[in-house]
C-alpha positions in Angstrom: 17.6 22.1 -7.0 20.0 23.8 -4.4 18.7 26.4 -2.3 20.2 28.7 -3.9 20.9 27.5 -7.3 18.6 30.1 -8.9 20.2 33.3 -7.0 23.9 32.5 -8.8 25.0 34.4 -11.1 25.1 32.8 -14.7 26.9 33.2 -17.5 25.0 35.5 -20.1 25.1 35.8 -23.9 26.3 39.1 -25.0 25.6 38.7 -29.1 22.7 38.6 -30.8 24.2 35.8 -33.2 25.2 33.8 -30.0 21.8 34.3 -28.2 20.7 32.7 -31.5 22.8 29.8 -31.9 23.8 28.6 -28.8 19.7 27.7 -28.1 19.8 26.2 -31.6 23.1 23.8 -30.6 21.4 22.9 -27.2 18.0 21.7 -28.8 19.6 19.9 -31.8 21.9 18.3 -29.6 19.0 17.6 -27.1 17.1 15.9 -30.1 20.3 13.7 -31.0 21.2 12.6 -27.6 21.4 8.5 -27.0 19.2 6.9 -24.7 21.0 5.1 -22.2 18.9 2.0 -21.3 20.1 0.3 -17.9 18.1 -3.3 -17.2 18.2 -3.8 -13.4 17.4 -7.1 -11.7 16.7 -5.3 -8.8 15.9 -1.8 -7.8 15.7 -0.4 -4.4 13.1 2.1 -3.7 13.5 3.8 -0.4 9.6 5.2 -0.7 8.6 1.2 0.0 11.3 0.2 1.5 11.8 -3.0 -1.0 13.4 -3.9 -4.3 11.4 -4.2 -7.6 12.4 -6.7 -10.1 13.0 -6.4 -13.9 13.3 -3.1 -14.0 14.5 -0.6 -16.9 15.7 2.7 -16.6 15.7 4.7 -19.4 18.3 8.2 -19.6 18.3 10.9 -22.2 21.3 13.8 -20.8 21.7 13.9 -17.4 18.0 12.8 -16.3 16.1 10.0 -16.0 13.4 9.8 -18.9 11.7 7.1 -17.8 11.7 4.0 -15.3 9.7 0.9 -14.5 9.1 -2.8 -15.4 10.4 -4.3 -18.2 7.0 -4.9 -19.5 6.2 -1.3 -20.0 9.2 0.6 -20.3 10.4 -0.2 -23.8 13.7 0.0 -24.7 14.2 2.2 -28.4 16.1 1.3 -31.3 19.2 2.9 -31.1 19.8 3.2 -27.4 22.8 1.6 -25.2 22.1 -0.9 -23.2 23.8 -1.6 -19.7 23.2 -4.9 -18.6 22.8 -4.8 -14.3 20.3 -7.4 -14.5 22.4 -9.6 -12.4 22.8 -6.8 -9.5 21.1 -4.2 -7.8 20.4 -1.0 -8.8 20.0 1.9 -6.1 20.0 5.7 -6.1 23.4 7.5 -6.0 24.6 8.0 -2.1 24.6 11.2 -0.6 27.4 12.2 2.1 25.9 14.9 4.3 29.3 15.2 5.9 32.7 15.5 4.4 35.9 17.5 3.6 38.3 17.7 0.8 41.2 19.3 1.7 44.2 18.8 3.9 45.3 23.1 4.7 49.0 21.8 3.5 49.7 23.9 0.8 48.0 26.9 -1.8 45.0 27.1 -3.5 46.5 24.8 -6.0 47.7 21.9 -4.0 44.1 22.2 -2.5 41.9 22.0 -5.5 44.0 18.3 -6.7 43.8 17.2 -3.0 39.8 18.0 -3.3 39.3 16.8 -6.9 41.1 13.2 -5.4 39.3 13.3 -2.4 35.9 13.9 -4.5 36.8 11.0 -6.8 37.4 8.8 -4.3 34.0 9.1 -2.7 32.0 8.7 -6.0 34.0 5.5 -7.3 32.6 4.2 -3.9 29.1 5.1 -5.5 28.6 9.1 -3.3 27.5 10.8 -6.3 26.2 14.3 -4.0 28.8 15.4 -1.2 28.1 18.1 1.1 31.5 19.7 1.8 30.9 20.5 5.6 33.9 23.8 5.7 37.0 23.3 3.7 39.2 23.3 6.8 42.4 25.7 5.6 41.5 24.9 1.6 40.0 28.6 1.2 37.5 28.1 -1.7 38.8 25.7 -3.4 35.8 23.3 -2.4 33.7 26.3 -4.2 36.3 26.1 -6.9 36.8 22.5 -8.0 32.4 22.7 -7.9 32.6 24.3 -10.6 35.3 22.9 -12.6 32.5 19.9 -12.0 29.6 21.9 -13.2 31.5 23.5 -16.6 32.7 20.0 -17.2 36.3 20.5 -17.2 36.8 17.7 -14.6 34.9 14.4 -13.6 33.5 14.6 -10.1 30.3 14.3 -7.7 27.5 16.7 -7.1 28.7 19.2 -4.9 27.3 21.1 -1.8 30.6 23.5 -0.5 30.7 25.5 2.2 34.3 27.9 2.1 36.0 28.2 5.2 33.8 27.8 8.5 32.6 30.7 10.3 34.2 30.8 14.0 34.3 33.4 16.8 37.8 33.8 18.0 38.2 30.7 20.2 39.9 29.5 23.5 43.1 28.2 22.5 47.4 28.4 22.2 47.5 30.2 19.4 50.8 31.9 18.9 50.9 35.9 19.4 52.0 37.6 15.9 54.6 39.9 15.7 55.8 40.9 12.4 53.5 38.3 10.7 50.0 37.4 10.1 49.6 33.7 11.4 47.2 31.0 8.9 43.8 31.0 9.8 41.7 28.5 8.2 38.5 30.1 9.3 36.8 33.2 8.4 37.0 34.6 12.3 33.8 36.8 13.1 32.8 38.4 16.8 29.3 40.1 17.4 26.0 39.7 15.3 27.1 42.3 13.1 30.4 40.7 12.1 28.4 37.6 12.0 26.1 38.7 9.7 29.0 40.5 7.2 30.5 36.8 6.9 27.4 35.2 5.6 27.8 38.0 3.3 31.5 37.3 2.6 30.7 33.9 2.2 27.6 33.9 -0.3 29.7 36.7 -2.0 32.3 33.8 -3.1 29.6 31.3 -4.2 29.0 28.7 -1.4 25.7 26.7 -0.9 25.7 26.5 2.6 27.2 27.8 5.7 29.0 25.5 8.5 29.4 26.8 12.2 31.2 25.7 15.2 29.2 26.3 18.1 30.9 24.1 20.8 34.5 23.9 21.1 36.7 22.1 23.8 35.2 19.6 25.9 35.7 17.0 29.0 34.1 14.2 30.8 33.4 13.8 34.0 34.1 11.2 35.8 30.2 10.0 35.9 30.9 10.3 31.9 28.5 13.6 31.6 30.3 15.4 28.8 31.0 19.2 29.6 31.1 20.6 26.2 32.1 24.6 26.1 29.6 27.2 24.1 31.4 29.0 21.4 29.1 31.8 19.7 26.4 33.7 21.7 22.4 32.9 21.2 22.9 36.7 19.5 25.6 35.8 17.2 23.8 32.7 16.0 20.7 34.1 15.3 22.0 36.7 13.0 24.3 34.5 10.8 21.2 32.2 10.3 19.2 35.1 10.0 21.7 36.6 7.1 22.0 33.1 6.1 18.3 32.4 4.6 17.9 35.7 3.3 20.6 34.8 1.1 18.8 31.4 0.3 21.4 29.2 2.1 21.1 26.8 4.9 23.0 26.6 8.3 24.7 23.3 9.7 26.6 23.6 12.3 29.5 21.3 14.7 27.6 20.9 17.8 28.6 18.5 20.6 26.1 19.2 23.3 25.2 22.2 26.1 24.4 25.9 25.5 26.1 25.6 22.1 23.7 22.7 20.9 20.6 24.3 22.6 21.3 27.5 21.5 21.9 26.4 17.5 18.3 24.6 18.1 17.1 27.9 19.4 18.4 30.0 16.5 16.9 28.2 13.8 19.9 26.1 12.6 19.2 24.0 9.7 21.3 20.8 10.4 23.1 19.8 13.4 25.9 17.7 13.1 27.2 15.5 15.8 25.4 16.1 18.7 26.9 13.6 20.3 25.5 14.8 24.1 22.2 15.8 23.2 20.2 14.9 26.0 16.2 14.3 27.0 15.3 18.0 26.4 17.4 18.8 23.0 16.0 15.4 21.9 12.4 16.6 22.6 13.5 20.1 20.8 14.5 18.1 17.7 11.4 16.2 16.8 9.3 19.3 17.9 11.4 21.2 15.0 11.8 18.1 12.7 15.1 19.1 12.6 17.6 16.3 11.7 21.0 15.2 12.7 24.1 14.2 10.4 25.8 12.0 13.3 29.8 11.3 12.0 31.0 7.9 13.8 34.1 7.4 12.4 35.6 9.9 12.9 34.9 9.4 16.5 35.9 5.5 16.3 39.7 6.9 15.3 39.8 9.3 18.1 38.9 7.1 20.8 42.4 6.1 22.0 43.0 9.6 22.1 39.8 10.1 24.0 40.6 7.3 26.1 43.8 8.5 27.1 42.3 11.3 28.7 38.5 10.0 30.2 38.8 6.3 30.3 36.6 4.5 30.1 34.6 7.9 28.2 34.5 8.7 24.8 33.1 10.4 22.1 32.3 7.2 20.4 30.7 5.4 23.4 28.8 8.6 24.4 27.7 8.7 20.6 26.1 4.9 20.1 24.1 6.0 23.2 22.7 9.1 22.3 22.2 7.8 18.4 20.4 5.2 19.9 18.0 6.8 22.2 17.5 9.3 18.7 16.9 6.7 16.8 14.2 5.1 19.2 12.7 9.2 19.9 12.3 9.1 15.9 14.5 11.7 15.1 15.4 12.4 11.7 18.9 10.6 11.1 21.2 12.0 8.2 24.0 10.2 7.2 27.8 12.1 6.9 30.9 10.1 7.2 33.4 13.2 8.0 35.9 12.5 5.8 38.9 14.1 5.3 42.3 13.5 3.7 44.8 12.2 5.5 46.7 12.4 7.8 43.9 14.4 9.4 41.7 11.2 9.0 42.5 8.0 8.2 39.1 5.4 8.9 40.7 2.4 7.1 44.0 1.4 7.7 44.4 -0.8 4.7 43.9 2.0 2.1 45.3 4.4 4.8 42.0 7.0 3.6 39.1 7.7 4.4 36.9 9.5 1.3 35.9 5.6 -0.3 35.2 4.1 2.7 32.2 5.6 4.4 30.3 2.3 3.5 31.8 1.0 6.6 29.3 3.3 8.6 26.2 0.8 7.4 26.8 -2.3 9.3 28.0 0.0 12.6 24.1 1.7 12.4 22.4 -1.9 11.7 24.5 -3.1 14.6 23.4 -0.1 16.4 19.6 -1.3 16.0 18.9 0.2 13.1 17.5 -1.9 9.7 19.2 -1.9 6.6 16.4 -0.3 4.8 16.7 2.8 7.6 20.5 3.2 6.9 20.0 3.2 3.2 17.2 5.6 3.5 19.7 7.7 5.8 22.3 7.8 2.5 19.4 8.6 -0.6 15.8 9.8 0.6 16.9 11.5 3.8 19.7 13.3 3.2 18.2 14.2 0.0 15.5 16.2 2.0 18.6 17.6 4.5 19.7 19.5 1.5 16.8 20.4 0.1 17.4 18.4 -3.6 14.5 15.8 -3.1 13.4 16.8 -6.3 16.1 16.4 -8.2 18.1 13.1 -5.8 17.4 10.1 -3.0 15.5 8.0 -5.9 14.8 6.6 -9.2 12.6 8.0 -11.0 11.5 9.9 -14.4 12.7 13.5 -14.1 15.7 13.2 -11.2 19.4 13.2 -11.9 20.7 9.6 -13.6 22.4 9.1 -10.4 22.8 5.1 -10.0 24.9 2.5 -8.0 24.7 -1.2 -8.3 26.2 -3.9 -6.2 26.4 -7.3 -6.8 24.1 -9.3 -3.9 20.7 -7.6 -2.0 21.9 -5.1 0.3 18.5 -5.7 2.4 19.6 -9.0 3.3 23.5 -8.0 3.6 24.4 -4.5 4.5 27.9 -4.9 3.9 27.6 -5.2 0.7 26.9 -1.5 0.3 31.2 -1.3 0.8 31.4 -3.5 -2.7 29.8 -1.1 -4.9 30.7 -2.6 -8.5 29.0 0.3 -10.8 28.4 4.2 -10.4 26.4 6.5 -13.0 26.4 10.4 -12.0 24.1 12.4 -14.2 24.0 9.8 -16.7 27.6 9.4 -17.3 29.1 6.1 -16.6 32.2 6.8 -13.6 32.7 3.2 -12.7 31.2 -0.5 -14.4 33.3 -3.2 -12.9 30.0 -5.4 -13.7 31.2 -4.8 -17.5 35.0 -5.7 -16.7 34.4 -8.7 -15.4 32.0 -10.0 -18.2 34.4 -8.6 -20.3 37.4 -10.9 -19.1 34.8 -13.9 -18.5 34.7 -14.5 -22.2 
């Protein structure tokens, strides 16, 4: 359960008869509902760290009634059966680190950029998406969540943000003079303001909030990154202050410097980036148990920019050496691709996107030095914790969402094969069975 899934607002009955009936429609319909029986060769469990064979998994709605070897869990009359038994089965993937919109156009042209954006993440088997600010899409992120939720529209779990909360920041923007100039941010200055954009924020329905703490940024020629503190120790404490008395948690863009240390300090719930942390913020972390959602491709497309300027510094060779040294510290390690639509980011040239892709980061973290069972833990059991829905996502088991991926070899012995995902089940509805295609034209 979100955070602050219980503190929204429902939708209340305002008859008698439909207090009556509606309860009535939801239990017979509860009593009616088809099992969905999926047999697994293999299923990975991140708790052990290995795959279990013969495996069913039984689904009644949108939960998992039951899972566990074929020789117990028995299959009832009646229910439809998905045959995986030639793949394996994993938890639905969880983004901790992702856009949807592109700020080109209204609140329309944002919502069918998101929904596409959405779709194209969870046909690549991300079936819970934290949406880390909407970046000029207004609430449209908030929006399209819950077109999801009522149903009106197929897409992922989502986690949304709004707009990012900023202070008014070093830059060439242009002086207005007749004319109020876009601003894809909600633009606060002082604890106070701070704290009345939380406000604003929860007001229009997000889950979390997303803060910028560091803004621009240069290497020294040594290749020390200077990064540039954006809101006060003050202002930060208050928005996270206002921020869990609303029942949401804080993430926030921080590169390294005051603006890192001083997110740590204010009791910041997820860092993302922190791509110059150094000895002491690493030493802060584990003392908090705080984790970090470190985007790499992101910073693997902006390197010839980066280069152009610091060479032979960048943001991508700065951030396999701090992940690295994280990594060996023991720090928690989240995993959030940063995707965005293009043109604002495009990590595969071939499908010029980058929301379908994000599979690509697995092989980069095992050649990094981490295992595959690490990185997969990073994408279910981890980032399930991040955002607080371990009860509910990150594994397989009797009572969590039906959220399941399959791909065709062992993922354990082959990471890549985590960018061939061949089947995708988000609360118990089937999005993608290419498994099922192909025995389909095999006959």
């Amino acid at each position: 359960m979100r955070w602050k899934s219980v503190l929204r607002p429902r939708l209340r009955l305002v008859t008698i008869a439909g207090a009556l009936v509606i309860p009535a429609v939801v239990w017979a319909q509860a009593q009616t509902a088809q099992v969905i029986a999926v047999r697994a060769g293999r299923v990975f469990d991140p708790r052990s760290g290995t795959n279990v064979t013969n495996q069913v998994v039984l689904i009644t709605g949108e939960r998992i009634s039951d899972a566990g070897p074929a020789d117990r869990v028995q299959i009832p009359a009646g229910a439809r059966v998905i045959d995986l038994s030639q793949a394996t089965v994993l938890p639905g993937l969880i983004d901790g680190h992702l856009h949807l919109t592109d700020a080109a156009g209204g609140l329309q042209h944002q919502m069918m950029v998101a929904l596409y954006s959405a779709t194209q993440s969870l046909n690549a088997g991300f079936t819970t998406q934290v949406v880390m600010g909407s970046h000029g899409g207004g609430y449209a992120d908030v929006e399209l969540r819950k077109a999801i939720e009522s149903r009106l529209v197929r897409g992922p779990r989502l986690l949304v943000a709004g707009p990012v909360l900023d202070i008014t920041t070093p830059g060439n923007d242009t002086f207005p003079l007749d004319f109020k100039p876009f601003r894809p941010n909600i633009v606060a200055n002082g604890p106070e303001a701070m704290r009345a954009a939380v406000r604003e924020l929860a007001h229009y329905g997000v889950d979390h909030i997303k803060m910028t703490t560091t803004g621009p940024f240069v290497f020294k020629p040594n290749g020390d990154m200077v990064n540039q503190a954006l809101p006060s120790l003050e202002e930060l404490k208050a928005a996270v202050d206002e921020a869990h008395r609303r029942g949401l948690f804080v993430a926030t863009h921080s590169y390294g410097g005051d603006g890192l240390k001083w997110a740590l300090e204010a009791g910041v719930d997820d860092i993302q980036h922190a791509v110059a942390a150094d000895d002491a913020d690493i030493k802060m972390f584990l003392q908090k148990n705080l984790p970090v959602t470190a985007t790499i491709l992101d910073m693997r497309q902006d390197e010839p920019g980066d280069l152009r300027r610091f060479a032979p510094h960048s943001r991508w060779r700065l951030m396999e050496q701090t992940w690295k040294k994280m990594l060996a510290a023991g720090v928690r390690l989240g995993f959030g691709s940063g995707a965005a639509p293009p043109p604002g980011r495009v990590f595969n040239q071939a499908c010029n996107c980058s929301h379908g892709v994000q599979a690509e980061m697995f092989p980069i973290f095992v050649q990094w030095g981490a295992t595959p069972v690490y990185t997969l833990r990073m994408a279910t059991t981890v980032n399930a914790a991040i955002i607080r829905m371990q009860d509910s996502v990150g594994t397989i088991e009797k009572g969590k969402y039906a959220d399941l991926i399959a791909v065709a070899g062992d993922p354990l012995q082959d990471i890549t094969e985590m960018q061939r995902v061949t089947f995708v089940m988000k609360g118990g509805e089937v999005v993608r069975n290419d498994v099922a295609a192909r025995a389909m034209s095999s006959r």
